[in-house]
C-alpha positions as CSV (number, residue, x, y, z in Angstrom):
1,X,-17.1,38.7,44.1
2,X,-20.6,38.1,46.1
3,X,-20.8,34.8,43.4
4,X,-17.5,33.7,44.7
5,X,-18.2,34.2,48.4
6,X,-21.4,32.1,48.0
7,X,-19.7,29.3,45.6
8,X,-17.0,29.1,48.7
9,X,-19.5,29.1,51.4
10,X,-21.7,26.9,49.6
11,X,-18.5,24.1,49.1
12,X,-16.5,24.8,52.4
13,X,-16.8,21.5,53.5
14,X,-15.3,20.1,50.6
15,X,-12.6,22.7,50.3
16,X,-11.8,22.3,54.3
17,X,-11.6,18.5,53.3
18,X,-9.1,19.1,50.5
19,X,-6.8,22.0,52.7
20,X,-6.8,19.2,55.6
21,X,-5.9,16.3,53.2
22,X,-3.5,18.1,51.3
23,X,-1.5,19.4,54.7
24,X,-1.8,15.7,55.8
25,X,0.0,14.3,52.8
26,X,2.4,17.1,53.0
27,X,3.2,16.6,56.7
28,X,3.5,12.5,56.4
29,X,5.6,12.9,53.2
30,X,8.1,15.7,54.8
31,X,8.3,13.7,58.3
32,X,8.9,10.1,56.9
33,X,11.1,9.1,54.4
34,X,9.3,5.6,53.7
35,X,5.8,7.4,52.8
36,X,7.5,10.2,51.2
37,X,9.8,8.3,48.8
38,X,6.8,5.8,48.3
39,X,4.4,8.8,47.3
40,X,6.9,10.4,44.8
41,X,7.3,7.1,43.3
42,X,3.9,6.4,42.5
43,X,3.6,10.0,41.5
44,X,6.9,9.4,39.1
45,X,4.9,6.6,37.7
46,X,1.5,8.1,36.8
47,X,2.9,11.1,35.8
48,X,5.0,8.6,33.2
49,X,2.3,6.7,32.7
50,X,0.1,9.9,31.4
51,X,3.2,11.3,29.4
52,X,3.3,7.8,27.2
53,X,-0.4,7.8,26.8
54,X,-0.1,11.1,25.9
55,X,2.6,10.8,23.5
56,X,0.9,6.9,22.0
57,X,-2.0,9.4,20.9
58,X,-0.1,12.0,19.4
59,X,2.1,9.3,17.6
60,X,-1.5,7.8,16.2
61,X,-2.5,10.7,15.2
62,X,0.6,11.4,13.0
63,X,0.3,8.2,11.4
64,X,-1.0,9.5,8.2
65,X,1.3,11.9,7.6
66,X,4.1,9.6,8.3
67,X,2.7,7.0,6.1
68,X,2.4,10.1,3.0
69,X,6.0,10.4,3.8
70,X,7.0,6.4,3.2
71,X,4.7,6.6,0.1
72,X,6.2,10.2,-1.3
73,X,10.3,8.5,-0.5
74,X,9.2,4.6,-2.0
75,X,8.4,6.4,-5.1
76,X,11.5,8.3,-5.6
77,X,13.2,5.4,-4.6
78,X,11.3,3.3,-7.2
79,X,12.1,6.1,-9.9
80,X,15.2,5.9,-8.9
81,X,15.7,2.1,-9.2
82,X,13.9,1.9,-12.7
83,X,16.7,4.8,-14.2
84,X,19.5,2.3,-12.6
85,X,17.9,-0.9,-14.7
86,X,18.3,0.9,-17.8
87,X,21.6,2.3,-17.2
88,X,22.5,-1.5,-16.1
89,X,21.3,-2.2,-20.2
90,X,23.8,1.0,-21.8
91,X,20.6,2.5,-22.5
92,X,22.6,5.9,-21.4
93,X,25.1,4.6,-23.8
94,X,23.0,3.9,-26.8
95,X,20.1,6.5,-26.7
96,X,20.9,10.6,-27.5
97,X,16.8,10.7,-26.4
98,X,16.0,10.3,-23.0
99,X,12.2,9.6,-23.1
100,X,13.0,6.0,-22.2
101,X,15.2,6.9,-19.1
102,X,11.9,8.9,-17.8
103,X,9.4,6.6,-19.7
104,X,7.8,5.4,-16.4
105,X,6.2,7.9,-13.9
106,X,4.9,7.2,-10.0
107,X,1.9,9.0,-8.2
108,X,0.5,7.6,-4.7
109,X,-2.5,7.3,-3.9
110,X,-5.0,5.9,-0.7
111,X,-7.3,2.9,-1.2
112,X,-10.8,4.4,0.3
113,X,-13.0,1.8,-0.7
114,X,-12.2,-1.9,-1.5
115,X,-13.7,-5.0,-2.6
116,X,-12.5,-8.8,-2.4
117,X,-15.6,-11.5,-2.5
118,X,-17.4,-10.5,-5.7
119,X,-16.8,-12.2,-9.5
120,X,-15.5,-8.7,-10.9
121,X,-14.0,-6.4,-8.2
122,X,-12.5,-2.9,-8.0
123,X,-11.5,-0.3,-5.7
124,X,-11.1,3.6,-5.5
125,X,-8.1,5.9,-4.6
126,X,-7.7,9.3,-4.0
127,X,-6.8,10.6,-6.8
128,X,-8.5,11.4,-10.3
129,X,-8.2,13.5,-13.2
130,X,-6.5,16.7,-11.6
131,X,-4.1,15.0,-10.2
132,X,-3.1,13.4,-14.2
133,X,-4.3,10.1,-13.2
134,X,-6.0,8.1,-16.5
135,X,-8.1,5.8,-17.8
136,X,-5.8,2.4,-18.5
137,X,-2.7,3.4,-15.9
138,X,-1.2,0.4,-14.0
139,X,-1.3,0.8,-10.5
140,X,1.0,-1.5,-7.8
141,X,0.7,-1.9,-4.0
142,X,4.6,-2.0,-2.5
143,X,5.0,-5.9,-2.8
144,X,2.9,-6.2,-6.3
145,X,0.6,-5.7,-9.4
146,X,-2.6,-4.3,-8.3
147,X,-4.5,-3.9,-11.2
148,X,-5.4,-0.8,-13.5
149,X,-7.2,2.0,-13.7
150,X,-10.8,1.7,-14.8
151,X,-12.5,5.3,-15.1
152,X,-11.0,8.7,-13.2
153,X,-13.4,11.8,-12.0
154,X,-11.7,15.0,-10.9
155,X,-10.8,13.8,-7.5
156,X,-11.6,9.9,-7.8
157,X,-10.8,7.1,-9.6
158,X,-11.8,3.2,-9.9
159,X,-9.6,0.7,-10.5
160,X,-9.7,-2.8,-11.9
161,X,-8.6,-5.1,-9.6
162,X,-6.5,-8.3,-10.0
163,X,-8.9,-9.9,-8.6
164,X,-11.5,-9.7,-11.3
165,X,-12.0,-12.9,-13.4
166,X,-12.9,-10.7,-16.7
167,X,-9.6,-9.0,-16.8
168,X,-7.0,-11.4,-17.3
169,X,-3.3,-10.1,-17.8
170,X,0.0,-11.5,-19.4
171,X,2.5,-12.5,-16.9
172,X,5.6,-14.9,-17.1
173,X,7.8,-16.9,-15.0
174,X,10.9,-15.1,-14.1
175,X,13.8,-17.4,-14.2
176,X,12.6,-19.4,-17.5
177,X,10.8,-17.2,-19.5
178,X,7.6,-19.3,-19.9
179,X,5.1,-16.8,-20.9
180,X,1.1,-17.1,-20.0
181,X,-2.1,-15.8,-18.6
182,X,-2.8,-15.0,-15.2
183,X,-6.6,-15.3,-14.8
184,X,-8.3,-14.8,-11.5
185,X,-11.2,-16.9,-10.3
186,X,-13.1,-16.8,-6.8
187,X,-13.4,-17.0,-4.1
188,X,-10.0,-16.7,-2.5
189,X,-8.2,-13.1,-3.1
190,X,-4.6,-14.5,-1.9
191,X,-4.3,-16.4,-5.0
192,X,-4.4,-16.6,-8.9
193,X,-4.3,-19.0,-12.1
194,X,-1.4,-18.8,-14.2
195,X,-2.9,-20.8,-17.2
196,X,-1.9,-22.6,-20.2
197,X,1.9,-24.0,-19.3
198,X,2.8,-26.3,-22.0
199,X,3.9,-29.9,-20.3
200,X,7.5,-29.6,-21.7
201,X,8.2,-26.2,-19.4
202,X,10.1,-27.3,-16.3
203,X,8.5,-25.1,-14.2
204,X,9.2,-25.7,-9.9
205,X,7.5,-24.4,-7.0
206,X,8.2,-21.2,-5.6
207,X,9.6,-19.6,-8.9
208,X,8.4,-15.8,-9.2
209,X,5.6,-14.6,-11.6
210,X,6.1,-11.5,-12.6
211,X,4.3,-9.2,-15.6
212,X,5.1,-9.4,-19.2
213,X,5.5,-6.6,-21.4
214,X,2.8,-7.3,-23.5
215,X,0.5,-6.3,-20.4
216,X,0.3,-2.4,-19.2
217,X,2.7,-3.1,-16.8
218,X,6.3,-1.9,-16.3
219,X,8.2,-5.7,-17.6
220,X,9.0,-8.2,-14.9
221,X,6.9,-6.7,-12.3
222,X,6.4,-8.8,-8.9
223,X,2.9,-10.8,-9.1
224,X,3.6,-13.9,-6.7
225,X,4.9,-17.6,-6.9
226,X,4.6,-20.5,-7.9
227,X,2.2,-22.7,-5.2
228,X,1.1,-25.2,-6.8
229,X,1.5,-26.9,-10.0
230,X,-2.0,-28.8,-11.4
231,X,-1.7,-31.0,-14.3
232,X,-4.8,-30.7,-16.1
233,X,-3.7,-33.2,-18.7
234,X,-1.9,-31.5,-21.8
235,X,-1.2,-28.6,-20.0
236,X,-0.2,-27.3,-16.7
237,X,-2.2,-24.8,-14.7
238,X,-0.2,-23.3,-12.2
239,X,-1.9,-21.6,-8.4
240,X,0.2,-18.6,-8.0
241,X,0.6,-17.1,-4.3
242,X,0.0,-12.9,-4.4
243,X,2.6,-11.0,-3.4
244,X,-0.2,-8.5,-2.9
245,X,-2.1,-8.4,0.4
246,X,-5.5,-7.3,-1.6
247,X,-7.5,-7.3,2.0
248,X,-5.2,-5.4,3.4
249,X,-4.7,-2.4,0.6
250,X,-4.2,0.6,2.0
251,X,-1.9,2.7,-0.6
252,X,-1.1,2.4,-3.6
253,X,1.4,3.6,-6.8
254,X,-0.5,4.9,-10.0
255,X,2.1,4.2,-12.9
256,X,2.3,6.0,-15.6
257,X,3.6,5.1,-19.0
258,X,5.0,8.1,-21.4
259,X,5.2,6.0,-24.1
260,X,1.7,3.9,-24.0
261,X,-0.2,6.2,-26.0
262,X,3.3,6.4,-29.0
263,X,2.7,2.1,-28.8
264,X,-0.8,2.3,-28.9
265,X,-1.1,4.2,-32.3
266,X,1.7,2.5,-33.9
267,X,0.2,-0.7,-33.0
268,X,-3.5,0.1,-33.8
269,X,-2.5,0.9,-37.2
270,X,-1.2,-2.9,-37.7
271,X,-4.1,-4.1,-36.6
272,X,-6.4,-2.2,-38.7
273,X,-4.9,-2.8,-42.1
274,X,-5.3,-6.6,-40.8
């Protein structure tokens, strides 16, 4: 109590100053209607003004789990849309087994660390061994191929990126057919080479590129277009626009195929007795 008595006489100024101001605003607010709706106004205003800052910060904050949300709903969705495809093809019809209907499998994941400027490049997500991520999965941003996973620890894992010019991938044009490679080469991470397109191929800017399946990827996955078409003489090379914003990669899908490793060993067999 003594503390409080000398904390009061020690500020009484300033506390007289506030009493008087505060039953001076009161009295010119209560006697005239001008000041009075004027003051409530600007009060109105920065109390709004503090309640959308408030709520801008809160919204920020919840960002992130938001953005698990989209990723957790695009992957259903994208299950979803890859069991429609095959049903499209009778393969509900035709198959007693089921493993093809399920053969492809989604996981998300965050891009923590990222590279774009270097010869080879990679990246890391999130997500590793525990959570059944392995060595050779394809992964995909939402607009495109991304590239494919490198080598997983329990909690991490690095992936091979597109943009790496010692990791080419089969790709083909969409609308024709024309099968090729899509080889990277720096600097520039918005775009990639499709190479060796015989000069007989009509091929026509803007026509999509998307993944063959000889690659690791799901068939006819989005890549990019068509920019540019160079004639390098008995052959076309072909600049191809990314669908995928590589400098931009925030999250990503991990895909996994059931039926890689059944392909693999059939096919590794063939090549051996060769």
């Amino acid at each position: 109590m003594q503390r409080f008595l000398h904390f009061i006489y020690l500020y009484r100024t300033h506390i007289l100053f506030i009493i008087l101001a505060v039953v001076s605003l009161s009295l010119v607010t209560s006697r005239n209607p001008y000041q009075g709706s004027s003051f409530f106004n600007s009060s109105n205003y920065v109390a709004s003004l503090l309640l959308k800052t408030q709520s801008n910060i809160v919204e920020y904050f919840n960002l992130r789990h938001e953005n698990k949300q989209l990723l957790e709903e695009n992957k259903k969705l994208k299950q979803q849309l890859k069991l429609q495809e095959l049903a499209q093809t009778h393969l509900y019809e035709k198959m007693s087994d089921t493993s093809k209907l399920f053969q492809y499998i989604y996981y998300t994941a965050k891009v923590i660390n990222n590279s774009t400027d270097k010869h080879a490049n990679y990246f890391t997500i999130d997500r590793g061994s525990k959570d059944g991520i392995k060595k050779g999965m394809s992964v995909v941003s939402s607009d495109g191929v991304a590239g494919v996973v490198y080598s997983t620890s329990r909690h991490f894992s690095t992936v091979t990126s597109l943009l790496n010019a010692q990791w080419p991938i089969y790709a083909k044009i969409k609308s024709k057919g024309i099968s090729g490679i899509l080889r990277w080469s720096k600097p520039d991470p918005e775009y990639t080479y499709f190479d060796y397109v015989a000069k007989h191929h009509k091929v026509s800017l803007n026509d999509t590129v998307v993944t063959h399946n000889y690659s690791s990827f799901p068939d006819e996955y989005p890549v990019g277009v068509v920019s540019e078409i160079l004639d390098e003489g008995i052959k076309f090379n072909l600049k191809v626009k990314l669908f995928t914003d590589f400098r931009r990669l925030k999250y990503v899908y991990i895909i996994e195929n059931k039926l890689k490793e059944e392909r693999d060993e059939l096919e590794s067999k063939v090549k051996y007795k060769q």
